[in-house]
Steps between C-alpha positions, in 0.01 A plus 500: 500500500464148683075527484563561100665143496340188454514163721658290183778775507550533857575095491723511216672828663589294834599190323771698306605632912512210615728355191699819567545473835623168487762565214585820721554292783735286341685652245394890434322636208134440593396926347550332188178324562308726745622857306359372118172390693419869691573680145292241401156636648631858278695664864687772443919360488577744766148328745597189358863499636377648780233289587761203426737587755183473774462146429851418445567658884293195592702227301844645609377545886369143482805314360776755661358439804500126483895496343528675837374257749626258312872667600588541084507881566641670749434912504862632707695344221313691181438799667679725227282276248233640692563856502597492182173341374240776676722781351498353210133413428428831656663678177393253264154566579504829548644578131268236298266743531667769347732328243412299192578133547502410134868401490503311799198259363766464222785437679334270759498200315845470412572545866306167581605326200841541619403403860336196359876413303586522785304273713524208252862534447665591827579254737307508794651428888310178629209545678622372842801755540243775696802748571466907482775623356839616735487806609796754311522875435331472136143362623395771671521672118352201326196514706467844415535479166290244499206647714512826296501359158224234515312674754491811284394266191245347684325867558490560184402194307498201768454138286774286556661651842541203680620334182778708503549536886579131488733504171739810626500341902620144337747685290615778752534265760481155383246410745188194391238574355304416812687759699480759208151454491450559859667866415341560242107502694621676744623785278272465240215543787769802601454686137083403431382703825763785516332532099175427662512796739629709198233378289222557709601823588460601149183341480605221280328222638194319483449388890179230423716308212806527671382334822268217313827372281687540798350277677542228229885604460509457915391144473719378209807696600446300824490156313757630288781567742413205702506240219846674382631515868380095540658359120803728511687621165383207297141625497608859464752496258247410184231709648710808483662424170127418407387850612814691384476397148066586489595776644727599239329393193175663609693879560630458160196453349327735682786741417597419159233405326 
């Protein structure tokens, strides 16, 4: 597929990685950028998603890993998230390719629009306060439901995961956006390569694209996550709310019209 591409398309395909790794980085939704463009060159949607979550392993390693060793995630405490994440892309994944997903491209936009409400409206803690949550007998079940929930959505559609990794964490646990950010790489790189492994065994990927936008969605998911870890919650706040509302105009065009 990659030889049948030009070098004027190859460009504009790791520009758009790069863009999407740094909105990844920062505030989630960067498949609504990199998922359009592989359908783009006429993939199939099932090699497309595929393909997708090959390159997106790259951003979410890249910017997980730097929330890391910048101590804004820590792995013992969001275990259960964990868990409940690789079950939950494991399912997701696994049924896309047997059930239609014609109401969920439907119902998808409302879901963001309402997570974008949300952002705009909803007070936010201040960006200085970087606190997990106290430990109680209902987290263990909020990172569960959590995990399972968007990690299942994000095997079966994906744009938008980290979007709304950050926007339940602030809410569940009123924690910054900073810190909810931190979570949400590290789970969102959690869901892309349990669906990776899932995808490839089913022969749903396209290894050469995958690993050339990759690389692009490596470098500006780094940039991303450090510029957002260095300005704090007043340069990610309008970046998200930026992303979350393109995000959600674009599904409803796509799916409405």
């Amino acid at each position: 597929m990659l030889e049948l591409i030009d070098l004027s398309t190859l460009v504009i395909l790791g520009l758009t990685a790069f863009v999407a790794g740094f909105i990844d980085a920062v505030a989630g939704g960067g498949g609504m950028l990199t998922v359009p463009a592989l359908l783009s060159l006429g993939l199939p949607p099932h090699v497309a998603l595929g393909t997708n979550k090959l390159a997106a392993t790259f951003a979410s390693s890249t910017a997980a890993f730097t929330y890391y060793k910048k101590r804004l995630f820590s792995p013992l405490f969001w275990q259960h998230a964990f868990w409940g994440t690789l079950i939950g892309a494991t399912a997701g994944t696994l049924l896309v390719d047997v059930l239609s997903t014609e109401w969920l491209e439907k119902a998808i936009p409302v879901v963001v629009l309402v997570a974008a409400i949300y952002t705009v409206w909803h007070p936010h803690p201040k960006g200085d306060n970087n606190q997990l949550p106290a430990r109680c007998s209902k987290l263990p079940m909020k990172q569960w439901s959590q995990g399972l929930s968007l990690g299942f959505y994000d095997g079966v559609a994906g744009p938008g995961t980290g979007a709304f990794w950050t926007v339940s964490t602030m809410s569940l646990y009123r924690m910054n956006i900073l810190l909810s950010s931190g979570l949400a790489k590290a789970m969102n790189f959690t869901s892309n390569i349990t669906s990776l492994v899932a995808f490839a065994l089913l022969g749903h990927v396209n290894w050469a694209l995958g690993l050339t936008m990759g690389v692009c969605l490596m470098l500006g998911a780094f940039i991303g996550a450090h510029s957002a870890i260095r300005f704090g919650s007043q340069f990610i706040r309008p970046i998200f709310v930026t992303a979350v509302v393109i995000l959600a105009g674009k599904l409803a065009v796509d799916a409405w019209f």
